[in-house]
KOLRO-549567 format. One record per residue (C-alpha): residue number from 1; residue in one letter; chain; x, y, z. Coordinates in Angstrom, 1 decimal, always signed. Layout:
seq,type,mol,east,north,up
NUM,a,A,X,Y,Z
...
***
This chain:
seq,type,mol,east,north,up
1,x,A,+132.0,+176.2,-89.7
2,x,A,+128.3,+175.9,-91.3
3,x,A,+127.1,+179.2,-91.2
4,x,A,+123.2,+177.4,-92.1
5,x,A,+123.0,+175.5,-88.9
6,x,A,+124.3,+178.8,-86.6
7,x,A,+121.5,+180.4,-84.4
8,x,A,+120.5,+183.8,-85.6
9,x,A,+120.4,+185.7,-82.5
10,x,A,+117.5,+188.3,-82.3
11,x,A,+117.6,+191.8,-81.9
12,x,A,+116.8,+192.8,-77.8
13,x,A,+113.5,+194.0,-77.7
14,x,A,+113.1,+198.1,-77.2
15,x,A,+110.6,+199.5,-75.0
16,x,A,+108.1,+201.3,-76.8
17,x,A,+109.1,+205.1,-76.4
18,x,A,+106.4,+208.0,-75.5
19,x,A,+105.5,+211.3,-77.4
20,x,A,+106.9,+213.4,-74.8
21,x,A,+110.3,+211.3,-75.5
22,x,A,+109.9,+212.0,-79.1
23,x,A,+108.9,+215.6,-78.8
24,x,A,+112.2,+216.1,-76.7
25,x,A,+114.5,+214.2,-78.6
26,x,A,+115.2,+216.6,-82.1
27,x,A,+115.8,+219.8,-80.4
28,x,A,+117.8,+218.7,-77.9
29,x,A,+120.1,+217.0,-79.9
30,x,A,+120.4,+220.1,-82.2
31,x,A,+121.2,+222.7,-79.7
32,x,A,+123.4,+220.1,-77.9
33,x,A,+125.1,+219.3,-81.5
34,x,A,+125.7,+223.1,-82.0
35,x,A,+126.9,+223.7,-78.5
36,x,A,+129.3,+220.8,-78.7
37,x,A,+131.2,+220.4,-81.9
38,x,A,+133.6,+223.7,-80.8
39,x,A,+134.1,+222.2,-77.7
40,x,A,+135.2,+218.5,-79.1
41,x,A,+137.0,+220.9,-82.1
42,x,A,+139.3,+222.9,-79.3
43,x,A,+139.7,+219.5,-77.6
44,x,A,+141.1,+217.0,-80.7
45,x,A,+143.3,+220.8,-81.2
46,x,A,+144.5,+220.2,-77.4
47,x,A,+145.2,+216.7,-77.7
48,x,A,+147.4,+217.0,-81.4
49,x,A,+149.3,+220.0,-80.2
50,x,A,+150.3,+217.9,-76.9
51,x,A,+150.8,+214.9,-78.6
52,x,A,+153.4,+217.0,-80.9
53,x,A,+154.5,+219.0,-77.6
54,x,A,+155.5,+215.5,-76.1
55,x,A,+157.2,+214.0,-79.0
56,x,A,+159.4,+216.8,-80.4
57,x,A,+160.4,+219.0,-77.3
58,x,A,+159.7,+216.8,-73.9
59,x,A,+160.7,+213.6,-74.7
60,x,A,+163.7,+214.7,-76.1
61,x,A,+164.5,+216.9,-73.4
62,x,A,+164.1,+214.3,-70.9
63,x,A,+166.4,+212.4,-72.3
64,x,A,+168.8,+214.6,-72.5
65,x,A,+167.8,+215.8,-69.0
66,x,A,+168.9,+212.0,-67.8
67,x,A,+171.9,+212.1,-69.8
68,x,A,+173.6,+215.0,-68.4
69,x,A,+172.1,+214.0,-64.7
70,x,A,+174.3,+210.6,-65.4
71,x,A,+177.0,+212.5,-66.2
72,x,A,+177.1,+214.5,-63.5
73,x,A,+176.4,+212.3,-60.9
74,x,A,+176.6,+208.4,-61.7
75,x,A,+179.0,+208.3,-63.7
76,x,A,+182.1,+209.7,-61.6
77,x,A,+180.9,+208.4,-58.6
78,x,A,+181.0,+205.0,-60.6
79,x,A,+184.3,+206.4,-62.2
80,x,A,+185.6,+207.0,-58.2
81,x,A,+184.4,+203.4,-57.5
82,x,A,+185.8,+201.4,-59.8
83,x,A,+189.6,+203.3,-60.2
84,x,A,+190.3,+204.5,-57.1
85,x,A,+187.8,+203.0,-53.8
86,x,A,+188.4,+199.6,-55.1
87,x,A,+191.8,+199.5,-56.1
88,x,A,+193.0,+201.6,-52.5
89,x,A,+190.8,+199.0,-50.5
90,x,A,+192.4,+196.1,-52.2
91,x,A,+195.6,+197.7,-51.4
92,x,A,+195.0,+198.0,-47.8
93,x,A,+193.0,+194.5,-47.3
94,x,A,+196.3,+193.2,-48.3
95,x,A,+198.7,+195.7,-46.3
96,x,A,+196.4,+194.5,-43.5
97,x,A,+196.9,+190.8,-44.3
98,x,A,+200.5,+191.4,-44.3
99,x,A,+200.8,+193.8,-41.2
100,x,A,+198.0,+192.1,-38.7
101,x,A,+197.1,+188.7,-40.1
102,x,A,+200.3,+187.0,-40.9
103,x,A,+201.8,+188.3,-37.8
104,x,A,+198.4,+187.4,-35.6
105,x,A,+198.5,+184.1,-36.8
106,x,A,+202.5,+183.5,-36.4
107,x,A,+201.8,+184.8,-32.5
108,x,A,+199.4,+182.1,-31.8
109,x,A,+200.9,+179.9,-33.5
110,x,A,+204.1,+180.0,-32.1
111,x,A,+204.0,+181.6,-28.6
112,x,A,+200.6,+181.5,-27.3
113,x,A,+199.8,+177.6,-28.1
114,x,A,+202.8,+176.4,-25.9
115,x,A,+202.0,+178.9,-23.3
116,x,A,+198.5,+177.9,-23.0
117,x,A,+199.4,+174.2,-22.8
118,x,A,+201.8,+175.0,-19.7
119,x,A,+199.4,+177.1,-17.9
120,x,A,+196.4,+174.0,-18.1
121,x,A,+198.9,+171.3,-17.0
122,x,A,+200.3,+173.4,-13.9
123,x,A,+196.8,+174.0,-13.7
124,x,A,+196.1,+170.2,-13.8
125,x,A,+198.4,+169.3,-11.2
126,x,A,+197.8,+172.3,-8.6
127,x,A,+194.0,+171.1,-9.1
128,x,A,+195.0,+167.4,-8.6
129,x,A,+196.8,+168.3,-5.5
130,x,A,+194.2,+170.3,-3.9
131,x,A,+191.7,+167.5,-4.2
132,x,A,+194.1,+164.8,-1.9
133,x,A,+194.2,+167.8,+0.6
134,x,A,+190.6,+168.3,+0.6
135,x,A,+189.9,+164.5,+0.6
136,x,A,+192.1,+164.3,+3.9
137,x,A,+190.4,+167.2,+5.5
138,x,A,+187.2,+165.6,+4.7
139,x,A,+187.8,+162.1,+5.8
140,x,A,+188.6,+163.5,+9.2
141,x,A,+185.9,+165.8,+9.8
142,x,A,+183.6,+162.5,+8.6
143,x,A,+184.6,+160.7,+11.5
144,x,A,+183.9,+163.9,+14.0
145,x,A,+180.8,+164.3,+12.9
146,x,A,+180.2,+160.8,+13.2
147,x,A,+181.4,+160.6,+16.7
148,x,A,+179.1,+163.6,+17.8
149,x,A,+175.9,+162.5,+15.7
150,x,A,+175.7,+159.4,+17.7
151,x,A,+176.3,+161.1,+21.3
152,x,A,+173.1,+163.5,+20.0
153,x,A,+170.9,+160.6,+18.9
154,x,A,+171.3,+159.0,+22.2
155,x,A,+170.6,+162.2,+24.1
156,x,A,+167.4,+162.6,+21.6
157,x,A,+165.9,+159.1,+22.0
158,x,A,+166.9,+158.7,+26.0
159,x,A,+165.9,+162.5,+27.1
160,x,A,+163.9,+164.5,+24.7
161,x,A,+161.3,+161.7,+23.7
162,x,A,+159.9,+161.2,+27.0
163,x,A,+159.7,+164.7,+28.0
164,x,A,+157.9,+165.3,+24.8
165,x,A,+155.3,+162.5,+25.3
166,x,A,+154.7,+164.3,+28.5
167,x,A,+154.0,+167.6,+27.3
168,x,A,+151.9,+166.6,+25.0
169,x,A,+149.6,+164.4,+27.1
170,x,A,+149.0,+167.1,+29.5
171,x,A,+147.8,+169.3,+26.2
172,x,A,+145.6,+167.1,+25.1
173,x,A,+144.3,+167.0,+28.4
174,x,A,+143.6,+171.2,+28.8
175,x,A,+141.9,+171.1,+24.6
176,x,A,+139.6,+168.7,+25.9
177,x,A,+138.3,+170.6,+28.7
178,x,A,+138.4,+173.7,+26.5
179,x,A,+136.4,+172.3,+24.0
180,x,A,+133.8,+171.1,+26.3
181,x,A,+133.3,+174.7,+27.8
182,x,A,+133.3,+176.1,+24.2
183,x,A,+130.7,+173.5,+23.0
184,x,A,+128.2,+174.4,+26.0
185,x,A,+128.6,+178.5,+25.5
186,x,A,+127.8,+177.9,+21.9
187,x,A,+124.5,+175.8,+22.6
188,x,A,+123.2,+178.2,+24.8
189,x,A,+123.8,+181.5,+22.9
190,x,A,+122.3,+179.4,+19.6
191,x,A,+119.4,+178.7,+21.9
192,x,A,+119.3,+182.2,+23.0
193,x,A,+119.0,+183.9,+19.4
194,x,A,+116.4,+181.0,+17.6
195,x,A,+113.5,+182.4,+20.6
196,x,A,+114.7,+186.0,+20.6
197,x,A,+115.7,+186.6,+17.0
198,x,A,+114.6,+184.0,+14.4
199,x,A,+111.1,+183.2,+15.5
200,x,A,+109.9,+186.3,+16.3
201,x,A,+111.6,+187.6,+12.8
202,x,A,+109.6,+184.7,+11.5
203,x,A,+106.2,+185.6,+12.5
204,x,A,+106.4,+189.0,+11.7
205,x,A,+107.1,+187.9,+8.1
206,x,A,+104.8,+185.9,+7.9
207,x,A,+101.2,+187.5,+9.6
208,x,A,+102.4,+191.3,+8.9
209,x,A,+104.5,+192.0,+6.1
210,x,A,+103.6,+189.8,+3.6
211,x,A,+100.0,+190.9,+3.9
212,x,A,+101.2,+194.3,+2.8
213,x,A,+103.5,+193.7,+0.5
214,x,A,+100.7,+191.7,-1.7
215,x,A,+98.7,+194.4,-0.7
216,x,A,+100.7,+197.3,-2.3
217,x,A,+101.4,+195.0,-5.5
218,x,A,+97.4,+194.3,-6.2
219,x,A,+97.6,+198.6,-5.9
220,x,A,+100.6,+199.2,-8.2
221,x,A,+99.5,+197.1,-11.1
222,x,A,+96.4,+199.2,-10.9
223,x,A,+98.0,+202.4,-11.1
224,x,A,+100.3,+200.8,-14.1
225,x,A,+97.1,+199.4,-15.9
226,x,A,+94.9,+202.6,-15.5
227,x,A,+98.3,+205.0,-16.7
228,x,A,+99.1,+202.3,-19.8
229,x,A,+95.3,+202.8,-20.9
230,x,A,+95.4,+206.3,-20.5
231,x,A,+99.2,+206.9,-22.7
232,x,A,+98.0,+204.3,-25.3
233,x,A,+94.6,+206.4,-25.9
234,x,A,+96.6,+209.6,-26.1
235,x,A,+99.2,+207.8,-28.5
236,x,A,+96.4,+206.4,-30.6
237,x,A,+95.0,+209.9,-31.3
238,x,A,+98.2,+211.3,-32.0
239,x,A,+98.7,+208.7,-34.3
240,x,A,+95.5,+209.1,-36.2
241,x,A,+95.9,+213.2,-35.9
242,x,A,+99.3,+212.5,-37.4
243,x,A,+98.5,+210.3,-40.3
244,x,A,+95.3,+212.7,-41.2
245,x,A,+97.1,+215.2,-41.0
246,x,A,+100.7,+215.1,-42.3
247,x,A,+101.1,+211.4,-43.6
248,x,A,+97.8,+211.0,-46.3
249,x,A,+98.8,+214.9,-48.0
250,x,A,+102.3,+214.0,-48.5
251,x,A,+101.3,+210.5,-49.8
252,x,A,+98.8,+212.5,-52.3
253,x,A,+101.8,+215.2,-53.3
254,x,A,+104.0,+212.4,-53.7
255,x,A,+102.0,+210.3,-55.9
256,x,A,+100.3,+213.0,-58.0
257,x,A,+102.7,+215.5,-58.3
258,x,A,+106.3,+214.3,-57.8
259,x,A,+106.2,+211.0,-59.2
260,x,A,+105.0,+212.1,-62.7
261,x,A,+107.4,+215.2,-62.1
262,x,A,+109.7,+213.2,-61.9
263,x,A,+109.1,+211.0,-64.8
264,x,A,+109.0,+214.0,-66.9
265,x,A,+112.6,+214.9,-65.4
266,x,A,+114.5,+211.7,-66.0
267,x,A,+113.2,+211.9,-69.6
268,x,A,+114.8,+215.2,-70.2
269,x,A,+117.7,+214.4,-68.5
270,x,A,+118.1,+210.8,-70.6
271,x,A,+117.7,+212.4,-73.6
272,x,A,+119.9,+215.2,-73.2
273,x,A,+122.5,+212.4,-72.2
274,x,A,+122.0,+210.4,-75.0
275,x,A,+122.1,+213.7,-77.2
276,x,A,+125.5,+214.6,-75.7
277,x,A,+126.9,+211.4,-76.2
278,x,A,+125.2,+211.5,-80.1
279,x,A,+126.4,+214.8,-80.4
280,x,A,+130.3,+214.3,-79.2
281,x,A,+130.8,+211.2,-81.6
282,x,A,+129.5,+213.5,-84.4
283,x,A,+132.1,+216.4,-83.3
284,x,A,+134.4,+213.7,-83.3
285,x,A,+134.0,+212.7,-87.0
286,x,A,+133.3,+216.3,-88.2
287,x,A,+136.5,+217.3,-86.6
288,x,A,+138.5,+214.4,-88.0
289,x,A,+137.4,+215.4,-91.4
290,x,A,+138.7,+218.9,-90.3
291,x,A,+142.1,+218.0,-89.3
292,x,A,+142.5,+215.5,-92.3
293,x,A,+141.8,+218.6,-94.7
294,x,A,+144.3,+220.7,-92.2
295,x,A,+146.8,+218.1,-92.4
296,x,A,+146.9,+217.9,-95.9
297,x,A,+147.0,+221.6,-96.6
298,x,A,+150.1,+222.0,-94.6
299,x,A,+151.6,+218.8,-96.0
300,x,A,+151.5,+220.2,-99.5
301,x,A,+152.4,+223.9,-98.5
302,x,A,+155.4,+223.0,-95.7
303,x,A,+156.2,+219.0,-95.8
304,x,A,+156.3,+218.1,-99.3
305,x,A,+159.4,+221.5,-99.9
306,x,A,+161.3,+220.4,-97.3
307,x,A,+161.2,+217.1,-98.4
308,x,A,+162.3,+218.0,-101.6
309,x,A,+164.9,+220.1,-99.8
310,x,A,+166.6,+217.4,-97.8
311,x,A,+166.9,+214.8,-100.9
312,x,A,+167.6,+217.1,-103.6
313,x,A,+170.2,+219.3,-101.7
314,x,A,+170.7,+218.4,-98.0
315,x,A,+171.5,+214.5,-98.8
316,x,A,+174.1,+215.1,-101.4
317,x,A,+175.8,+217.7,-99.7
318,x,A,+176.0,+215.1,-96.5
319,x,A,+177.5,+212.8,-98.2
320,x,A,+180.6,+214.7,-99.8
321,x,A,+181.3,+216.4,-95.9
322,x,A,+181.1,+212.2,-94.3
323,x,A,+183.0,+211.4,-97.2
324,x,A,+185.8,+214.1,-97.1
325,x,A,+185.7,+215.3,-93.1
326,x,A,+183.5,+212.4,-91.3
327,x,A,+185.6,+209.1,-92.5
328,x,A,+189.0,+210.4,-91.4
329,x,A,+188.5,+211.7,-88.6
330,x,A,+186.8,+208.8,-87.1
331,x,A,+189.7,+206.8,-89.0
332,x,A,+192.4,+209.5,-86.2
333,x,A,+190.1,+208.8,-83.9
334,x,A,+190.7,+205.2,-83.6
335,x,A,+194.0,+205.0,-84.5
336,x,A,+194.5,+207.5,-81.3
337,x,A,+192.4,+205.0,-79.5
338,x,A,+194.2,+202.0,-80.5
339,x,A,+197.6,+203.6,-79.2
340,x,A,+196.2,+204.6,-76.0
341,x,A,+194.8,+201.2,-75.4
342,x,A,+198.7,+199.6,-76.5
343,x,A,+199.9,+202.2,-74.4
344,x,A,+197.7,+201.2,-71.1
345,x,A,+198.1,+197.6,-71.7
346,x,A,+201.6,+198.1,-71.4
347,x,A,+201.7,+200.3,-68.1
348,x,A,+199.5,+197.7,-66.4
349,x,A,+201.6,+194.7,-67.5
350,x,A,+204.7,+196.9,-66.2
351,x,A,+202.7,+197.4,-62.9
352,x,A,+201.6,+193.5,-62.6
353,x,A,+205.7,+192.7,-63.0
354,x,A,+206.6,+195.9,-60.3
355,x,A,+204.2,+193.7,-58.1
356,x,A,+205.3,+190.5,-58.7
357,x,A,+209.1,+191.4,-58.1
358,x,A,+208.0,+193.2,-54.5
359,x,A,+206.3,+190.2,-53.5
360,x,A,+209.2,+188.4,-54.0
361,x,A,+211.6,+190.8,-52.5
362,x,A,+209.3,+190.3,-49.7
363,x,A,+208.3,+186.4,-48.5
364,x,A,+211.1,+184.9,-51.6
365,x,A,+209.9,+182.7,-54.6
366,x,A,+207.5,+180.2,-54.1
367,x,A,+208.1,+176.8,-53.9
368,x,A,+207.7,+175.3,-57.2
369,x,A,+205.4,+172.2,-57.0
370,x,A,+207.4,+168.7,-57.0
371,x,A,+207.3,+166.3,-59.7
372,x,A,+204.8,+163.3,-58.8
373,x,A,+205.7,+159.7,-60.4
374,x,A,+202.8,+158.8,-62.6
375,x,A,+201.3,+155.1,-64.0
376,x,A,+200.5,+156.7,-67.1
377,x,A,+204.1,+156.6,-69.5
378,x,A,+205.6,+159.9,-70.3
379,x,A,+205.0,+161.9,-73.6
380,x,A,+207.7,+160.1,-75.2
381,x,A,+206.7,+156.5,-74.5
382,x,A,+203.0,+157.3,-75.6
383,x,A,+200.9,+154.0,-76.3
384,x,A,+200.1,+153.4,-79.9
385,x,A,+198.6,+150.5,-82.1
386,x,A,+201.7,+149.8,-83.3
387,x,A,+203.8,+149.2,-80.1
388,x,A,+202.8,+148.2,-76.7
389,x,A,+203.9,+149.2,-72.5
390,x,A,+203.2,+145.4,-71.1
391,x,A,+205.9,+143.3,-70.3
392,x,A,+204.7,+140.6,-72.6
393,x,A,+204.1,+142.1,-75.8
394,x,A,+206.9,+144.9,-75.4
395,x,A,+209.2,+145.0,-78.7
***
């Protein structure tokens, strides 16, 4: 990368800072600096001692917290699972296979196939014998109703149709008579109510209360006009009172007084921010340099012994007891494992057999598979480059 050609980035401008900023900024940052390097001291002394807490005395005992918990309660309910729930309920799956399933099976098989076959062809045949019955019994009811539909259609088209032509033309006859009174009543009664009712109704709208209704409008928009002038004088002069009164002194107290009040404040409270932060990196660094002197002292007046200690004495000494006690018992230990392992191998192979020979006692020995002819020439007739199977190159 040319370094020449790079863009040299300027520096952000800084806003030029007041005397009063200036005037602030030393003391504060003293007293803050004295007020805060115990406090950052006892904290970095906080913060080692739990750092130390957590590594040597709560991690470990968490661990061994979760250890004995999984002792107590995974592992032999994992122990109960895998040696004795599973085995017992693959034990009874199969006593159940045995006792319900083969049996089931055998019973359908065997008894309730046939039996369901005869049932649905005596079913079949009582079904097919009902259905000639009905179709007789049908067939002769077809022909009485036939006989007696065509006695009642003659009695409907030589007797009933007339009469009911009749009856209806004398009907027609009494709705049209009806209708002709009704049509005359209603004439009269509508000419009845347009000169008693509507017209009069009319002109009364019209010459009397119209007149007074645009009457009491012209006064109500007065009275609203006159009472609008009057509220919006009164509110003006509030207004004016108001703003006199209240609004221009608070304006005034807010731009003399707390403006630069304020000003003053966020100054103070900017610096002292800015001296807190100043001051709590220094306490950092002076008690780094604290706990670096600290941790050296105790490395040369505890560490640095006991060091010595465990390779000048401790390690030595370790090594004889793993070499005379360590090494042979673990050697015992898995000579004692090996046997038990020979020893369960053999009861479960025992076990496996005890099986195989009840199974046998039970259902006999399987069938063994039959021999299937093959194209491919047995072991002993194998095809090599020296010899040939085909009829025309054989030896």
């Amino acid at each position: 990368m040319d370094f020449e050609k790079a863009p040299v980035q300027a520096p952000p401008p800084q806003s030029p800072e007041g005397c009063l900023a200036v005037a602030i900024r030393l003391p504060v940052r003293i007293v803050v600096l004295v007020l805060v390097v115990p406090v950052r001291m006892v904290w970095d002394a906080l913060v080692v001692g739990g750092r130390f807490l957590n590594d040597t005395l709560l991690r470990p005992l968490g661990r061994a917290l979760l250890w004995v918990g999984r002792a107590l309660f995974v592992w032999p309910w994992v122990a109960l699972w895998r040696y004795a729930v599973v085995p017992v309920g693959k034990g009874l799956a199969w006593l159940g296979h045995v006792l319900l399933v083969v049996p089931a099976v055998w019973v359908y098989r065997q008894v309730l196939t046939p039996l369901g076959r005869a049932i649905a062809w005596l079913v079949r045949g009582v079904g097919a014998g009902l259905a000639w019955v009905f179709g007789v019994i049908g067939a002769a009811l077809g022909w009485v109703f036939g006989v007696t539909g065509a006695g009642l259609r003659w009695v409907y088209a030589r007797v009933l149709t007339p009469v009911g032509h009749a009856i209806a033309w004398v009907l027609r006859g009494i709705g049209a008579v009806l209708a002709a009174v009704g049509i005359g009543i209603y004439a009269g009664a509508a000419w009845l109510v347009r000169y008693l009712v509507v017209v009069p109704a009319l002109w009364i709208h019209q010459y009397v209360l119209t007149p007074v209704g645009r009457a009491i409008a012209w006064v109500a928009e007065g009275a609203a006009w006159l009472v609008r002038m009057i509220f919006t004088g009164i509110g003006a002069a509030f207004y004016w009172t108001a703003r006199i009164l209240l609004v221009l002194p608070a304006l005034a107290v807010w731009r003399w007084v707390l403006v630069p009040v304020g000003r003053v404040l966020a100054v103070i409270v900017r610096e002292v921010g800015e001296a807190l932060g100043h001051a709590w990196r220094v306490a950092g660094r002076i008690s780094l340099a604290v706990g670096r002197f600290l941790g050296t002292l105790s490395r040369w007046i505890f560490v640095e012994p006991v060091r010595w200690v465990y390779r000048t004495v401790l390690t030595p000494l370790g090594h004889v007891v793993r070499d005379t006690v360590l090494r042979p018992a673990a050697e015992a230990a898995r000579s004692v494992g090996r046997a038990t392992r020979q020893a369960l191998t053999a009861a479960r192979e025992s076990a496996r057999q005890a099986r195989a020979d009840f199974r046998r006692m039970l259902f006999g020995t399987p069938a063994e598979p039959q021999a299937v002819a093959r194209r491919e020439p047995a072991a002993a007739e194998t095809r090599t480059l020296g010899s040939s199977t085909t009829a025309l190159t054989k030896d």
